[in-house]
N, C-alpha and C positions, 0 to 999 in steps of 0.2 A: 504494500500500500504506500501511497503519496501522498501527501498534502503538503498544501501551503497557505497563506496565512495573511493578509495584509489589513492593518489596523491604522484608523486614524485615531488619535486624542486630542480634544481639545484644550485637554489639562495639558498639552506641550508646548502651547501657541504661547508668545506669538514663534514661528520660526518651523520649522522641519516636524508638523506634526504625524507623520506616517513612521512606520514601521514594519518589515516584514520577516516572518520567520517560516521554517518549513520544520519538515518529518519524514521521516520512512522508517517500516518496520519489516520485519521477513521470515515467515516462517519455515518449514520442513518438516512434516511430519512423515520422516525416515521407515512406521512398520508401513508404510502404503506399498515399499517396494516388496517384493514376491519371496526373497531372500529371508526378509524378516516375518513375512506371515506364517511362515512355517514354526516359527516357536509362541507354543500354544502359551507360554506361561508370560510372557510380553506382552500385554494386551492393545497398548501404545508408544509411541515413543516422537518425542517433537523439541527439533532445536529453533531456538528464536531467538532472534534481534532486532534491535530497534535503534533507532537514533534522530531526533529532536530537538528541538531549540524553541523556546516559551519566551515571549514580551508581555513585558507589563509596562504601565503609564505609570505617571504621577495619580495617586487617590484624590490628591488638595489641587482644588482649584483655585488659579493666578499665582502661584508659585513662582513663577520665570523672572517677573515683576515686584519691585519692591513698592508697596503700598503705603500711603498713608492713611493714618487714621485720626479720627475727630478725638482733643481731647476733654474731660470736662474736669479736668482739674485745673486747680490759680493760674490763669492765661492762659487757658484754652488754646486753639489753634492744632496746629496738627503736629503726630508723631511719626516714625518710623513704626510699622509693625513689626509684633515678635516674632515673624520670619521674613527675612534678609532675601529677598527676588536673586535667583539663579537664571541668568540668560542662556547658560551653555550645558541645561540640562535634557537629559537625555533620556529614553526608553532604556529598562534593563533588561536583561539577557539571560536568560538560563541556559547551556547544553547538556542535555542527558544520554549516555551512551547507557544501554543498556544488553548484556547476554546472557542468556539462561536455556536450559534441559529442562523439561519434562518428562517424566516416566509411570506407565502405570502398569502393573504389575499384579497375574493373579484375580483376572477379572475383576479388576476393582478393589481387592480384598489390601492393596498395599499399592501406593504414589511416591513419589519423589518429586520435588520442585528445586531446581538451583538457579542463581540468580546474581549475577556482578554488575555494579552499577557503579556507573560516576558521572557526578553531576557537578558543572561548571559555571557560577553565576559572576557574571562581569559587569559591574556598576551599576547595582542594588542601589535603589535611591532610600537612602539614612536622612536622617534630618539631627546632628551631631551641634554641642553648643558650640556658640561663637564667642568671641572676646566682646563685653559690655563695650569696649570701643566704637565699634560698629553702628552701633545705634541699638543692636536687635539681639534678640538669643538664638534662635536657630538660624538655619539654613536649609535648604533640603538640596542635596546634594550626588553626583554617582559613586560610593564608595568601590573600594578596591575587586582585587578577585579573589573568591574563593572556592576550594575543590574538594569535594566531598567524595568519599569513593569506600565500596564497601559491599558485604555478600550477603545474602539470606538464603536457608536450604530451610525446607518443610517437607516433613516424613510424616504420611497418615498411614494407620495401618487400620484393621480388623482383626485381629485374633482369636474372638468368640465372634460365630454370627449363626442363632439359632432361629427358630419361630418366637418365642416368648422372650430369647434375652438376647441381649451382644454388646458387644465390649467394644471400644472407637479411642482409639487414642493418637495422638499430633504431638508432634515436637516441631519446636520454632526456633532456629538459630540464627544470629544477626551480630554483624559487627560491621562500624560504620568509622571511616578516620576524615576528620576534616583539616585542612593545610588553607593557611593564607596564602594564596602568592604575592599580593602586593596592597596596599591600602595608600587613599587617594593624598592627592598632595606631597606625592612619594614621602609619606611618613614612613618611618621603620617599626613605630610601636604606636598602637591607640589603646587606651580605656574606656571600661564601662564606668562613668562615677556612681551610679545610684547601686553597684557591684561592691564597692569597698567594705569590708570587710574588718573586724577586730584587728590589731598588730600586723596595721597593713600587708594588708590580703586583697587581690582583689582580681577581677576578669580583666584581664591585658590579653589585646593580642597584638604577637609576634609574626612579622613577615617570615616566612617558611616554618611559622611553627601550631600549634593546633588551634583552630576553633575553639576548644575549650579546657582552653589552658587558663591557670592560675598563676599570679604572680606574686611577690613579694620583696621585701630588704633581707639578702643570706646574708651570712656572715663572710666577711674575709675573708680569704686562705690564701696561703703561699702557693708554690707549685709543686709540692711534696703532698696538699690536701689538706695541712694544719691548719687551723681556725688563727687566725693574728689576733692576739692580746692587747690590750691596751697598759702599755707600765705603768702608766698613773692611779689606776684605779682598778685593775687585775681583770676588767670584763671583754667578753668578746666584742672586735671591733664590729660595727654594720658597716655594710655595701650602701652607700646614701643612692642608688641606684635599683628599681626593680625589673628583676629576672624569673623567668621562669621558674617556678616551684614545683609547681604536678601538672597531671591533665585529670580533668573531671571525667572524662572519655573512659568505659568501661571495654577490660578484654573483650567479652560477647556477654551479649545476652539471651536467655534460652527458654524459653514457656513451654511446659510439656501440661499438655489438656487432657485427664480423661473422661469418658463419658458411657454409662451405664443407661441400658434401659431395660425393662421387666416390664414385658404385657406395655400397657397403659403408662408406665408410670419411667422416669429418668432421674439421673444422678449423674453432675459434672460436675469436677473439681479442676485448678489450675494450681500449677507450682511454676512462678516465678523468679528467675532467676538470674542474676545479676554479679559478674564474676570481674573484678579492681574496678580501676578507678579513684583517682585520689579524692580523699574528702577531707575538708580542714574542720578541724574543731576550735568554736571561735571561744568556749566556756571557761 
């Protein structure tokens, strides 16, 4: 399949209000050939790809444009509004590659789903504070790029399947890593402030480094790893600089579902499962 895509916004005006993005997907369902009919216990089998690209507008309308506004405090007259008009704002971008298997097995009694995916978003429109200078507090803005990329497999099985009762159980496996490649105004480092954290803590991110990283002030060390002292007073020195700490980003995550039924009546439970990931304790 094809598709394509072309979008005007009026949230882009004034200036270059269109945008267009496209798609294609592809699939193979490999038992169709004669080869593979012959094994009874293969019931299906299908490779698939896809690849895509998603635009979105500005939601706030007259953005482009810096407005004034009426004031009704002591001398009246007009202000700068609290976001700062962006002329050279843009449509953002997503690319999604996607590949994955299908398999079903056993008439049904037992599937397989596999699935790698990475998703490319370039100049996500943020609205990030401004310096009071300005006149205003936001901006809305295209921020940087960022790359997400990551697997999911799902295994359904049957192991009981009678008249009165049967047994259904899923497992769900996922792990997903996200990387900056670049953030706008070629900055090397942005924060989240409304993120900070007890004994400064907080969501920084790092060009080439996670989505959901943590930062903070380490300690000093030479190049042996020793923590540097301070002679005056015997304490560890601080870093007056913050660096990476952890990623909040967990190894995988795994949901295994089972499901009972008797006659009339069902019974499902879920075990959710959640395997690292750094967490700071702020108590």
């Amino acid at each position: 399949t094809l598709t394509g895509r072309q979008d005007y916004s009026s949230t882009l005006s004034p200036g270059d209000v269109s945008f267009f993005y496209p798609a294609t997907s592809l699939s193979f369902v490999f038992t169709e050939l004669p080869v593979f009919k012959k094994l009874s216990w293969l019931t299906e089998g299908k490779f698939r790809a896809s690849w895509g690209q998603g635009g979105k507008d500005a939601r706030t309308a007259y953005i482009k444009k810096t407005k004034l506004i009426a004031q009704t405090t002591t001398g009246g007259g007009f202000a700068i509004d609290v976001n700062l008009g962006n002329p050279e704002l843009r449509a953002e971008f997503t690319t999604t590659t996607d590949l994955g298997m299908d398999l079903v097995f056993l008439k049904n009694r037992l599937s397989m789903n596999f699935s790698y995916f990475k998703t490319k978003s370039d100049g996500q429109i943020t609205a990030p504070r401004l310096s009071y200078a300005t006149g205003s507090i936001l901006a809305y803005i295209n921020s940087g790029v960022i790359e997400n990329r990551g697997l999911e497999l799902t295994v359904k099985g049957t192991p009981v399947l009678k008249n009165n009762f049967s047994w259904d159980i899923q497992a769900n496996l996922t792990r997903q890593r996200g990387e900056i490649k670049s953030l706008p105004g070629e900055q090397t480092t942005f924060y989240v402030s409304d993120s900070w954290l007890a004994d400064n803590v907080r969501k920084q991110y790092f060009v080439g480094n996670s989505v959901s990283a943590l930062a903070g002030t380490d300690y000093l060390r030479n190049n042996n790893g020793d923590i540097l002292i301070n002679p005056v007073n015997g304490m560890p020195i601080k870093n007056t600089n913050f660096t990476p700490m952890g990623d909040a980003a967990p190894d995988f995550g795994l949901g295994i579902n089972n499901s009972f039924r008797y006659k009339n009546l069902s019974l499902s439970f879920l075990m959710d499962i959640r395997k690292g990931g750094d967490i700071f304790n702020a108590t």
